[in-house]
N, C-alpha and C positions, 0 to 999 in steps of 0.2 A: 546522474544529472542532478546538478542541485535549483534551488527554486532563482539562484541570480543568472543561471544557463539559460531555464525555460523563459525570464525574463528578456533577456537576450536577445533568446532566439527569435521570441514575438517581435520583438522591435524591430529586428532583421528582417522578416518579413514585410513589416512597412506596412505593419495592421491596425500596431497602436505605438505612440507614444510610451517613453519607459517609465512613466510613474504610472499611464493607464496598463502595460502590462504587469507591471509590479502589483497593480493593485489588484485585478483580474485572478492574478494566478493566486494573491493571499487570500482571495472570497470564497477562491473556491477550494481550496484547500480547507479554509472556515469550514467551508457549508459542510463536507466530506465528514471534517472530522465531528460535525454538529450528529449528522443521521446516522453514524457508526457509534456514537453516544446512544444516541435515541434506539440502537438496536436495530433500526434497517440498513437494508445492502446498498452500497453503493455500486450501481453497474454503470460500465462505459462503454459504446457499443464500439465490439469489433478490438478492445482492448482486457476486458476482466471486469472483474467485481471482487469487492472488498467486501469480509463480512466479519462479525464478530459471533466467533465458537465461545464457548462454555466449556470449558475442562471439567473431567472430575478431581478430587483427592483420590489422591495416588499411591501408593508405597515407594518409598528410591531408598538411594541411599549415600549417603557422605562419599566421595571418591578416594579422599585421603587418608581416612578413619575405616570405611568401610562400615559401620557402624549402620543400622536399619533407621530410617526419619520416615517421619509422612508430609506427601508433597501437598501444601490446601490447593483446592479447587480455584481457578483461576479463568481470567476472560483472554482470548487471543486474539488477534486480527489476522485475517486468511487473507490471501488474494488467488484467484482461480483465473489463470489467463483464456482469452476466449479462444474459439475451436481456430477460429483464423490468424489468430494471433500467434499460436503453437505451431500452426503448420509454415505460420511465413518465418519464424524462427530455427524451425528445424529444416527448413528448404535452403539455409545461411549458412556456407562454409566456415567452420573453425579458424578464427587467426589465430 
């Protein structure tokens, strides 16, 4: 789903207007990416939470060379879908 879909979509519904879903969906999108800065979790209820992990440095190594590198320590973004959210996806036949 891209953000001109969920735009869309809202409109479709006959919620808002498409420049107020447009704008809606980039605030909050804003905000999301504002408190994932900030280091807190973004939870949505009944769909996941978004958080930001801390990696350590690491040992890898080159795939082509083979050759030993160190990976630096780095920030990730998780998402942990919620318990109902798993179950209604795994309750969903394969297409």
């Amino acid at each position: 789903m891209t953000k001109a879909l969920l735009t869309e979509l809202l409109q479709r519904r006959g919620l808002l207007a498409k420049k107020q879903a447009a704008a809606l969906v980039e605030a909050t999108i804003t905000i999301c990416k504002q408190q994932l800065l900030c280091g807190e979790i973004v939870r949505i209820g009944h769909f996941g939470r978004f958080e930001v992990q801390q990696r350590k440095a690491r040992p890898g190594r080159n795939p082509h060379t083979g050759a030993a590198l160190r990976l630096p320590a780095r920030r990730r973004i998780v998402f942990r879908p919620a318990r109902r959210f798993k179950e209604l996806i795994d309750a969903q036949p394969l297409n």
